[in-house]
C-alpha positions, 0 to 999 in steps of 0.5 A: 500500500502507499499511504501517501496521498499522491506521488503524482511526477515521480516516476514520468512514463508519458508517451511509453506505449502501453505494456501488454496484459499477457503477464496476467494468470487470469481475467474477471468481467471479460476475456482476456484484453490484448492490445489489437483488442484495444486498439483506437480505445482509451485505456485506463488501467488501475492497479489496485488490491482489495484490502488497500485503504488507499485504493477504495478511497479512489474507487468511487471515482474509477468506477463513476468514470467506467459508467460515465465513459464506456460507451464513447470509447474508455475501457477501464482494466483494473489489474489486480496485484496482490498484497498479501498472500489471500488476495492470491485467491481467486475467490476472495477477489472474485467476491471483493469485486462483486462486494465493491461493484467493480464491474470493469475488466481486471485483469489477475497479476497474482504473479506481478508480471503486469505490474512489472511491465509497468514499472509500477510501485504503487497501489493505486496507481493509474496510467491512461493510454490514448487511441493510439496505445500511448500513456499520456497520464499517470498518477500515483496515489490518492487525488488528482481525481479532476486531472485524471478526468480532464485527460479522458475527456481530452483523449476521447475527443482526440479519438473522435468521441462526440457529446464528451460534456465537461461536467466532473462525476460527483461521487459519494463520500461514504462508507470505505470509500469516503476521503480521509480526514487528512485535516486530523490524520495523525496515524499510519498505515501500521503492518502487523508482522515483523517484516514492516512492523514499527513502533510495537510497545514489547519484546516480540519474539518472531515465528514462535507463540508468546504470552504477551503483556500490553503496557498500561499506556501507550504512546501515540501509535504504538500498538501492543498485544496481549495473551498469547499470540505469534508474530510471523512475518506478515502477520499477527496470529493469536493462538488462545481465546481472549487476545487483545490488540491494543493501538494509540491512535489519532485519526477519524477511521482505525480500519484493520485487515484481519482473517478468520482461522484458514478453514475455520469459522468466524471469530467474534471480536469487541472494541473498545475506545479509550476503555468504553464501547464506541458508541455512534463512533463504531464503524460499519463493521462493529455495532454500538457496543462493540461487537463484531466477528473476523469471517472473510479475509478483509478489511474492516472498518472497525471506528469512524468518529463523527467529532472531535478528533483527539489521542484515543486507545483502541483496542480489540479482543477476539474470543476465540483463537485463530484471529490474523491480523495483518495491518492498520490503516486510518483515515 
């Protein structure tokens, strides 16, 4: 993931022909896209991962673009690159599409022989290729949403398209697709295995099952564990019923990709903020006073505070045992 919201100029790749689809190990919402196929449309490619925070929060925009454009012209190909290792699974991004009404072309990168050709280094990231197979844009990151849009109406009116109308798709701010409140964002994106862990309040010990000891505070996005857990490379695991996650954040969203036990049923889990139930700070996956349950291999928005925004301890125990927990995001 890349919690920068744009890092649009970086990485300048106008005017390079548009690489090929043929890495892809698979495609869903169509069959395979080529360039011949392609040819005289304008193409948008987004490379995206399910569970990326920063990709769904550029989702509104992307899927009002394919409803708005695909009838004068644009194809939007989302290419769907992996992150960690269940986005591999084709079911899980076949129901993630289905959830998040991506209906547009994607094109499976399980083995990032797409990304690759692209040279990309990010999700999102957008490129948009004209008529003729040429990228004449590119943006890394969230925003640029206006800019991006410009240049599909400028390509298709170059490709011939007529009736192009200036007017901007208006999207709806909510749910996980809503913008962050970057005003008040104070925390971020946190990895929960000690290959990009930072800021762990403890004494981890890696791939082998510890009895932890959250501190009685913490500091400002530290995050501790307690009761008996495995920390592995790209993920936490807990072992018995009753571990707790606990993390001091400062940020109106605390979002969290967890899985159930592989095989095994949903795990019921509370929150708490600062000690209490959340209350009409719960997110859309917990109710009022808490409770929720980890059933698929996603990510779960778990806090949206509607007021002042302050330093605040979260915390989240599971009930039963088998709970994966990958990373935090906040918005």
């Amino acid at each position: 993931m890349e919690s920068t919201r744009s890092l649009f100029g970086l990485r300048p790749r106008n005017e390079d022909q548009l690489p090929s689809f043929d890495g892809a190990t698979g495609w869903l919402n169509s069959e395979p896209l080529t360039a011949a196929g392609l040819a005289g449309k304008v193409v948008l490619v987004d490379f995206w991962t399910y569970t990326c925070i920063n990709w769904l929060r550029t989702l509104g925009y992307v899927r009002a673009w394919h409803e708005k454009y695909r009838d004068q012209g644009l194809v939007v190909v989302g290419v769907h690159t992996p992150e960690f290792p269940f986005e591999r699974d084709v079911d899980n991004v076949r129901w993630a599409a289905a959830d998040m009404r991506v209906d547009y072309p994607i094109a499976l990168d399980s083995d990032y022989r797409v990304w690759r050709a692209f040279d990309n280094h990010y999700w999102p990231a957008v490129y948009i290729g004209d008529a003729e197979g040429r990228i004449q844009h590119h943006h890394f990151g969230e925003g640029g949403y206006e800019e991006c849009e410009r240049v599909i109406q400028q390509l298709l009116r170059e490709a011939g398209g007529e009736g192009i109308a200036d007017d901007l798709v208006s999207v709806a701010d909510e749910g996980v697709e809503a913008q962050a409140d970057w005003a008040t964002l104070r925390s971020r994106e946190t990895y929960l295995g000690y290959e990009q862990a930072q800021n762990f309040a403890g004494e981890p010990r890696f791939d082998a099952a510890r009895t932890y000891v959250a501190p009685d505070r913490l500091q400002l996005n530290q995050w501790a564990l307690s009761g008996d857990w495995t920390i592995e490379g790209g993920r936490s695991v807990l072992n018995e019923a009753g571990g707790r996650i606990a993390f001091r954040f400062h940020a109106r969203d605390v979002n969290l990709v967890l899985g159930p036990p592989s095989g095994g049923a949903a795990v019921p889990f509370r929150v708490l903020v600062d000690g209490e139930p959340p209350r009409g700070a719960h997110g859309l996956d917990v109710d009022e006073d808490g409770h929720g349950a980890v059933a698929q291999q996603r990510l779960y928005q778990l806090i949206r505070q509607p007021r002042s925004i302050t330093d605040r301890t979260f915390e989240i125990t599971f009930l039963e045992p088998g709970a994966e927990a990958y990373v935090f995001t906040f918005g």
